[in-house]
Structure formats: C-alpha cells, structure tokens
N, C-alpha and C positions, 0 to 999 in steps of 0.2 A: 078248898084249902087243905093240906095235907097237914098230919101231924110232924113237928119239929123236931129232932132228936138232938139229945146232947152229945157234947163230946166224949165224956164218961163212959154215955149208954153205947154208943159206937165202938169205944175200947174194950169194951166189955163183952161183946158181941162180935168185934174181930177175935179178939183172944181166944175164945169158947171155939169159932170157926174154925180156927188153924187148929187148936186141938185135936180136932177130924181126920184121920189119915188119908181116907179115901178124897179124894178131891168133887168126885159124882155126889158124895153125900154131904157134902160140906152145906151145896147150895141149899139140900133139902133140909138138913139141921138149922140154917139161915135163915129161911122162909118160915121155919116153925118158930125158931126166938123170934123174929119180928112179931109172928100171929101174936105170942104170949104177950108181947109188949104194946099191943094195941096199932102197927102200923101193917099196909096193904103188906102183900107180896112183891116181890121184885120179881121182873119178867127181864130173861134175859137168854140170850145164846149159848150153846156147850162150850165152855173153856173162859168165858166172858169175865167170871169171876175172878180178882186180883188173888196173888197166888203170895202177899205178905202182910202181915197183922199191921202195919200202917197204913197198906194200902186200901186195905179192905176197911178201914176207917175213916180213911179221907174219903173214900167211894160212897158210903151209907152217908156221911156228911152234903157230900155234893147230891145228895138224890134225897134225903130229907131234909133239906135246908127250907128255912121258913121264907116263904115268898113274903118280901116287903116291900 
C-alpha cells in the first residue's frame, strides 16, 4: 500500500515546482520534495510532467490516492 497524500501536501508541492524555471529540473526538484516527505519517486517520461500548478496537483493526487 502506498502512502496517501493530501490535497494541501499536493498544493504545496505543485507550487514549489512551477517555481523551477527550468522545466528538466522541475521533475528532479519533484522527486527530491517527495523523498523529503516520505513517498517513492515518480518514474516517468521527458515532458510527461504537467506543465500547470493544478495540474501538477491533480496528477500527485491521482498517483497517490489511497487504495480503498
């Protein structure tokens, strides 16, 4: 079972993302806030990453949603 994330923690973490100018580093800045927060990495494609602070929330939403 994976860990759940809330919607806060999600906001919180697109926001921080887009902050990133570089688009290449956004994902890698991404991958490092989740390590801090206790969930896996995200494995994913070059460009794969949503490219707007909602989107990139409903994304980490739909990919850490608690299985029930």
């Amino acid at each position: 079972m994976t860990k759940r994330m809330s919607k806060t923690l999600a906001a919180e973490l697109a926001e921080r993302t887009m902050k990133i100018e570089n688009p290449k580093n956004r994902a890698l800045a991404l991958n490092e806030m989740l390590r801090k927060h206790g969930f896996g990495p995200l494995k994913y494609s070059h460009g794969l990453l949503p490219g707007e602070r909602t989107a990139i929330a409903a994304w980490l939403l739909g990919i850490y949603a608690a299985n029930e």
